[in-house]
Steps between C-alpha positions, in 0.01 A plus 500: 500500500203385258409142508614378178831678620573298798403214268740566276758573707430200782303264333509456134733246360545321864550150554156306581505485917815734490555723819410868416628837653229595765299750368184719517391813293136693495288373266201775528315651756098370553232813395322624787189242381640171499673634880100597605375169307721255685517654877875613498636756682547829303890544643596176255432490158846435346528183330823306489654205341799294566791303250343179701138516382644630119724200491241215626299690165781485286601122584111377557283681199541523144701746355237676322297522774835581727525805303117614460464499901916663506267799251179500661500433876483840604205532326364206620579618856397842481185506319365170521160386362415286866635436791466145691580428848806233489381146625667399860853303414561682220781801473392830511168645643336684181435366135493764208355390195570697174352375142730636257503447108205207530706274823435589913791498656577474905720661702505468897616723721581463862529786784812411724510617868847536623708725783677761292861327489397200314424769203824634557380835674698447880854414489662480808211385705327844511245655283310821439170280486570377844630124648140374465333669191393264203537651134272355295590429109323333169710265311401280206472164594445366106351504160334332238306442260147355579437212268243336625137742567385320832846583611340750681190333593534475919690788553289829649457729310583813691520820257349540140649829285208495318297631850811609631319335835490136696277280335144465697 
């Protein structure tokens, strides 16, 4: 299912704060550059998102800019222009930064660690990963907009597209 599917179908036309079938659909998968750029291992480069990070959107942000990110996140994601390291305390460990038509916009992304039958994998307490195997998976944590341009300004700056290498 696309993104502006499962918004559609979940999201769109909800009550503000309503409860929301539990959700979670690929959004893209991360090139082979931006997996190099930030570290990651190369076994995990699906990106998902969940009806619980599209609805905090959809009740929080404005709808034009609900609907721009609901479009373009999965470019965002996938071929961002930079890539931050998140500050401590905040959700999610990466932040992508895309400028698209004139505006940067944010998206970070956070690499979960759990045993394989939180992700629905084992049922019945066995699994073919093993009892203590971790699967690892990339979820978005959220989006925006950057309004502000020193937004950005003590976050590290950990990958540049332009080099396509860590900044010096």
């Amino acid at each position: 299912m696309y993104l502006s599917e499962l918004s559609k179908k979940y999201i769109e036309e909800t009550q503000e704060k309503a409860i929301v079938t539990n959700r979670k659909t690929l959004l893209c998968n991360l090139t082979n550059a931006v997996v190099k750029g930030i570290n990651l291992d190369n076994s995990i480069k699906s990106v998902y998102i969940t009806t619980r990070c599209v609805k905090h959107w959809y009740d929080k942000k404005p709808a034009e800019e609900y609907h721009f990110i609901i479009k373009n996140l999965h470019k965002i994601v996938k071929y961002p222009d930079k890539i931050y390291e998140n500050k401590s305390g905040k959700r999610g460990n990466f932040c992508f930064v895309k400028k698209i038509g004139g505006e940067d916009y944010f998206c970070s992304i956070e690499v979960l660690e759990k045993p394989p039958c939180v992700f629905g994998v084992a049922q019945f307490g066995f699994s073919e990963f093993g009892s203590d195997s971790i699967i690892k998976e990339i979820q978005v944590a959220t989006a925006m907009r950057i309004r502000k341009k020193k937004y950005l300004k003590n976050y590290t700056l950990l990958w540049d597209w332009g080099n396509d290498n860590p900044p010096s």
